[in-house]
C-alpha positions in Angstrom: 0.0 0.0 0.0 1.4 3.5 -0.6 -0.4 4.4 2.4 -1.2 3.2 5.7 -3.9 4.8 7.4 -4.2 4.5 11.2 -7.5 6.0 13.2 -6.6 7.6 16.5 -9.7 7.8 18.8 -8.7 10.6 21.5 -10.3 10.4 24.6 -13.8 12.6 24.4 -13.9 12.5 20.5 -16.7 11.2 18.4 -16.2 9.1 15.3 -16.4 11.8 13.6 -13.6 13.6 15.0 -10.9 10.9 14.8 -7.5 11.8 13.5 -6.0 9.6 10.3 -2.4 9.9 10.2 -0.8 7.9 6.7 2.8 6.6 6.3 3.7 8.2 3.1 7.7 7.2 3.3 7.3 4.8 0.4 8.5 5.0 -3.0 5.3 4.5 -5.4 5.4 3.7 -8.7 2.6 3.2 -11.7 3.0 2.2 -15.2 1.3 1.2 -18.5 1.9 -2.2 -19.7 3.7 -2.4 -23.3 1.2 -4.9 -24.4 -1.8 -2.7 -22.6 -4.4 -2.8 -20.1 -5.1 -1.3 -16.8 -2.2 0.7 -15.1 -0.1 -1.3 -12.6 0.7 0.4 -9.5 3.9 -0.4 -6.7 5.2 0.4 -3.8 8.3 -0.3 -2.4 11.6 1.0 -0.6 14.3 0.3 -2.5 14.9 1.2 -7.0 15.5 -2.3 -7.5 12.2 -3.1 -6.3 10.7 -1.2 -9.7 13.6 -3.0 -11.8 11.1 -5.7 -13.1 8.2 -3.5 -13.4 10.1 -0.9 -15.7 10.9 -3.3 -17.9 7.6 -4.1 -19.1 6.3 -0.9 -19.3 5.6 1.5 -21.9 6.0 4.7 -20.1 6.2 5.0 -15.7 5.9 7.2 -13.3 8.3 6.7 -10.0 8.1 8.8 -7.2 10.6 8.5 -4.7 10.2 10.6 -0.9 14.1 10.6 0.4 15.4 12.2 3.6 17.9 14.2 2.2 17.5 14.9 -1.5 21.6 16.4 -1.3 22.9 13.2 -0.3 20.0 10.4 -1.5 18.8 11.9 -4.9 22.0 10.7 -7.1 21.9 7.2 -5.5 18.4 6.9 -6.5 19.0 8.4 -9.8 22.2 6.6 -11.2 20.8 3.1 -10.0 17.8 4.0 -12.6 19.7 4.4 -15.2 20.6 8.3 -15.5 24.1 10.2 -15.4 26.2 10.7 -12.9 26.0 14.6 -13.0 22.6 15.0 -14.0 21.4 15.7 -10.5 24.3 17.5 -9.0 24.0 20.0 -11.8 20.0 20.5 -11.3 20.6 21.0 -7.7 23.5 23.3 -8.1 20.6 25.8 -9.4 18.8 28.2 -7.3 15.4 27.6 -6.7 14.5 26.0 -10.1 16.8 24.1 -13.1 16.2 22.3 -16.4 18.9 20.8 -18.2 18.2 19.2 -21.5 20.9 16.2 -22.1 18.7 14.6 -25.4 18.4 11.7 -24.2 17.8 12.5 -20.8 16.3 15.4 -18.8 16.3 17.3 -15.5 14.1 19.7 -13.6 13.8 21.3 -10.5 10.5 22.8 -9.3 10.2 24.8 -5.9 7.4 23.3 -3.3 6.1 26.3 -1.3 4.7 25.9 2.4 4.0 28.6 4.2 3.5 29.0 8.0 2.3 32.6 9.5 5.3 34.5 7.8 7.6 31.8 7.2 7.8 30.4 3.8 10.1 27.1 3.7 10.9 26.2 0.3 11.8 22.1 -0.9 13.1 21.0 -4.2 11.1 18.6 -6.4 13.6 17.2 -8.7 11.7 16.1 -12.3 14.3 13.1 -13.8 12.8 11.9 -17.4 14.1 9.2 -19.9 13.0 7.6 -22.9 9.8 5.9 -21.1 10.7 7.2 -17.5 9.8 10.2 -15.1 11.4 10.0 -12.0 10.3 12.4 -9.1 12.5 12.6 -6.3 11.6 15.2 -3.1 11.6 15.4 0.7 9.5 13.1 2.7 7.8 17.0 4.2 6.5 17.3 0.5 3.7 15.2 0.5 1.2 16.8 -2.7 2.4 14.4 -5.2 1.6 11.8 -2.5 -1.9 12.7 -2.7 -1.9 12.7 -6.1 -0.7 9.3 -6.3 -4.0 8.1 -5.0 -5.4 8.5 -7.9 -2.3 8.4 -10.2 -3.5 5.6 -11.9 -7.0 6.6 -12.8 -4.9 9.2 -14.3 -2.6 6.9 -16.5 -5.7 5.2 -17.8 -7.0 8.1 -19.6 -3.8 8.3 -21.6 -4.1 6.6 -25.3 -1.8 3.7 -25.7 -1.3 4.9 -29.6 0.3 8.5 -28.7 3.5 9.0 -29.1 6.0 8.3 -26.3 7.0 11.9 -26.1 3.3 13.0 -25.9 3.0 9.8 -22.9 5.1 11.7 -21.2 4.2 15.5 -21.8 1.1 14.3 -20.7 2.3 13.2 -17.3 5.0 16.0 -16.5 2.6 18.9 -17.4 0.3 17.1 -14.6 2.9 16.8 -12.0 4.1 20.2 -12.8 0.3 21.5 -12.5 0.0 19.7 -9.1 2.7 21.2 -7.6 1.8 24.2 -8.7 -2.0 24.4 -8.0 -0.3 23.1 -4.0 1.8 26.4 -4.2 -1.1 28.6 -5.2 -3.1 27.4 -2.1 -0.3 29.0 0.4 -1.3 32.2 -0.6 -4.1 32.5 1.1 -2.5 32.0 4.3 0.0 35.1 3.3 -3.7 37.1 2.3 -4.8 35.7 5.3 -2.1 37.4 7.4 -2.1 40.2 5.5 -6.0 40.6 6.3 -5.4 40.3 10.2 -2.3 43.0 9.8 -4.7 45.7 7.9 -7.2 45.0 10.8 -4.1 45.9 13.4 -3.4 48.8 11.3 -6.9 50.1 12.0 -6.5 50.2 15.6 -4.7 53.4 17.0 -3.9 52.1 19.7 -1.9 49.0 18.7 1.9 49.1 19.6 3.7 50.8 16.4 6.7 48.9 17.6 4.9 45.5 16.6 3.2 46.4 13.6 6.3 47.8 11.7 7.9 44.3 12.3 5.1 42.4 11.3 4.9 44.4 7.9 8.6 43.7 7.4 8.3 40.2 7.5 4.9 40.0 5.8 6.6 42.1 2.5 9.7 39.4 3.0 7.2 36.2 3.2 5.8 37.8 -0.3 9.2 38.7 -2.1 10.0 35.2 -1.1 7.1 33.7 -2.7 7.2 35.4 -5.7 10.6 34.3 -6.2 9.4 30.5 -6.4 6.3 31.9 -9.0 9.2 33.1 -11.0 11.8 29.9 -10.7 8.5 27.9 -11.7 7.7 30.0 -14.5 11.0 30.0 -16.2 11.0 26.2 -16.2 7.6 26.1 -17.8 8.6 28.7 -20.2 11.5 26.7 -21.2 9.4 23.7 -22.0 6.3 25.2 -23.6 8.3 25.7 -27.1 8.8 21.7 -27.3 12.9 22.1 -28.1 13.6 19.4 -25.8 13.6 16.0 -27.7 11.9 14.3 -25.0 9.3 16.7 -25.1 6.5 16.6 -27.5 5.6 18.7 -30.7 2.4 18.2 -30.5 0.8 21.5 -30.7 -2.2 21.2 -28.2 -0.2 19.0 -25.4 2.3 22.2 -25.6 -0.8 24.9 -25.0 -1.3 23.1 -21.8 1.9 24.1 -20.6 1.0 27.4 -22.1 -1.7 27.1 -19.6 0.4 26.6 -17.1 2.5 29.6 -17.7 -0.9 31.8 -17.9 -1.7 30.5 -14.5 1.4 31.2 -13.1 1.4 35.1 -14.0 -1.8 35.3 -13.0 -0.4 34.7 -9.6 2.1 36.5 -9.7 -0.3 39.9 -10.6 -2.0 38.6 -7.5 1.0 38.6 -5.5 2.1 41.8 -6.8 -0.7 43.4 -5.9 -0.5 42.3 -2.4 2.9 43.4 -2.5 1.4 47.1 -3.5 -1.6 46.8 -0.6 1.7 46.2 1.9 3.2 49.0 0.4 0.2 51.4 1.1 0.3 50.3 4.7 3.9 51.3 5.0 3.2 54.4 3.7 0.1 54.7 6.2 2.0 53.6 9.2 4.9 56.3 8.1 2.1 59.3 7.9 1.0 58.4 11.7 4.9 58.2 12.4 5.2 61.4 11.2 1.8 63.0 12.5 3.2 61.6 16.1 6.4 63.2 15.8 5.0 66.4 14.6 2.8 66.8 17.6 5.2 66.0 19.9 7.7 68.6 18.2 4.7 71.3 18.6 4.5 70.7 22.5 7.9 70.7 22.9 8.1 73.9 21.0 5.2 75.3 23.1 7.3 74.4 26.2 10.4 75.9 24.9 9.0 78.9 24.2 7.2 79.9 27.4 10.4 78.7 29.3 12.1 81.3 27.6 9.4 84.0 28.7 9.7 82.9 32.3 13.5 82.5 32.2 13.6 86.5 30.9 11.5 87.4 33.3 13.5 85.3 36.2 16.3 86.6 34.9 16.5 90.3 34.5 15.5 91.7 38.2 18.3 89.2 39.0 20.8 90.3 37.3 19.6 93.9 38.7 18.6 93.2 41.8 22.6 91.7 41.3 24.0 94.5 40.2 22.5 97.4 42.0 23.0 95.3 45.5 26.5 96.0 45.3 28.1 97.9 47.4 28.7 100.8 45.4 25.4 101.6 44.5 23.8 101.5 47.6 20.8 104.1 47.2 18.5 106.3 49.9 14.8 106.1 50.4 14.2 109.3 47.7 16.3 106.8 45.1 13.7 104.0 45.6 11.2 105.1 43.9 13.2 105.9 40.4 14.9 102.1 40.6 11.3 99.6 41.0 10.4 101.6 38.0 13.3 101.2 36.4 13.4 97.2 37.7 9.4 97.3 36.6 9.8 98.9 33.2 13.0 96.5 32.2 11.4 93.4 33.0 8.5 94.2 31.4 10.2 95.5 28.3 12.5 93.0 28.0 10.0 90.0 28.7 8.2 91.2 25.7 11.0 91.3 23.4 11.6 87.7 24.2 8.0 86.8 23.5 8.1 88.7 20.5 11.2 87.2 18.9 9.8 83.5 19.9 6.2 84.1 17.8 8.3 85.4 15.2 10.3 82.4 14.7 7.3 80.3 14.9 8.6 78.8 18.2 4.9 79.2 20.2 2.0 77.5 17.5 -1.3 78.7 17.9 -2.7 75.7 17.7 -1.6 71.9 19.3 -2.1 69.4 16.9 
């Protein structure tokens, strides 16, 4: 079986709240007979295990889950039959290959998952030969496991008279579809989160010091999905002409890969225009940044300026009372009368001048925003 499904009954839980956990660690394989008939379909562990099978077939599909697809994926490969350097060149790419050897091919797809802000990003390496695709991933990549379940219902539909190139445009345009369509589905968790962080915006009195963050990474999460739309779409793009000889010529098996590349800008205009949303709430959070600091600058302006009134008026009769204290101007009782004008009229004079100088340089608004 390619997968074993075991019930879990928690305490407290219904029937129809029971958890079914699969083993999906096992290589799976299905095939078309050369002398016809239903599909065959295998499991097993091990390449050798699909020796006999491949032989008899016209065209197969193997898909093998390894642990590390670094260290695994050229075992795997070179005991099927393929090069030596096939794999360690695909996987020397960034993101997504294709190499064209003639008789051989390679391609690497990106598989996108995406957790809150996180988006963790797994190779699915695409291996085809004469009457052979080979899919080798991570065992955490499990959307061509689901498609394997009906994989075979699949390989029935195809005609056994087409050619072999067409046999197996067929099947790589629909493994390159499913991991796709599985990609497009993580982007409604990032318009998910991007829904609860334009609901935080709205709220004036959420922490500024969270939200900016939150943004940050939410713009990051995007740029780093759209690079996978992009790595996706320039394999496609290289295979929708139909240069490759194991890829057909056939003009309407190539306008479903056209399809496929259709699809894929279509997300990424979607993505793009998330991107520009994000954008607008930078731009929003910046204006209340601003607006903050500009109130803040008018109050401290305010304060500045009528510390400088009372400072003027502290500190003229001080320096006065200072000066004409000493000893050498002491004064009588008829001289009295002359200085608290004189003391009156200075402080008064020269507290206005200070208030007049601070309005004119704009130091005291009229109004506190």
């Amino acid at each position: 079986m390619i997968e074993e499904k075991v019930e879990i009954t928690l305490p407290g839980m219904d029937k129809k709240e029971q958890i079914s956990q699969s083993n999906s660690k096992c290589a799976f394989c299905v095939a078309l007979p050369v002398a016809g008939g239903r599909p065959i379909k295998l499991t097993g562990e091990s390449p050798h295990e699909f020796m006999p099978l491949l032989k008899d077939s016209a065209v197969a599909w193997l898909n093998f889950p390894v642990r590390d697809i670094k260290k695994d994926a050229e075992i795997i490969a070179m005991s099927l039959g393929f090069s030596s350097t096939l794999v360690p060149t695909i996987l020397s790419s960034y993101l997504s290959a294709y190499e064209d050897r003639e008789t051989e091919m390679g391609l690497m797809l990106p598989a996108v998952a995406v957790k809150k802000f996180d988006v963790l990003i797994s190779p699915i390496l695409i291996l085809i030969r004469k009457d052979l695709i080979l899919t080798l991933h991570e065992e955490n990549v499990t959307r061509l496991i689901r498609f394997s379940r009906y994989a075979d219902a699949f390989m029935r539909k195809i005609k056994p008279n087409l050619l072999l190139q067409d046999k197996l445009s067929i099947i790589l345009t629909r493994i390159i579809d499913e991991n796709s369509n599985s990609n497009f589905e993580h982007l409604r968790e990032l318009e998910a989160q991007g829904d609860e962080l334009s609901k935080n915006l709205l709220d004036p009195m959420a922490p500024r010091g969270m939200i900016a963050p939150e943004i940050y990474n939410m713009k990051h999460a995007l740029i780093s999905y759209m690079d996978t739309l992009w790595a996706t779409l320039d394999v496609v793009n290289s295979l929708r002409h139909g240069d490759a000889e194991l890829i057909t010529d056939n003009p309407k098996l190539l306008a479903r890969i056209g399809i496929l590349s259709d699809d894929i800008n279509r997300h990424i205009s979607l993505s793009e225009h998330m991107s520009d949303v994000l954008a607008s709430g930078l731009e929003v959070l910046q204006s209340i940044y601003n607006n903050q600091l500009q109130a803040l600058n008018n109050r401290l302006a305010l304060v500045v300026g009528w510390l400088t009134l009372l400072g003027t008026a502290v500190l003229v009769p001080n320096t006065l009372a200072t000066v004409f204290g000493n000893a050498a101007f002491e004064m009588g009782p008829q001289d009295r009368g002359w200085f608290s004008v004189l003391l009156i009229g200075s402080t008064i004079f020269s507290t206005w001048l200070a208030y007049w100088w601070v309005k004119k340089k704009g130091l005291l608004p009229s109004k506190v925003e």
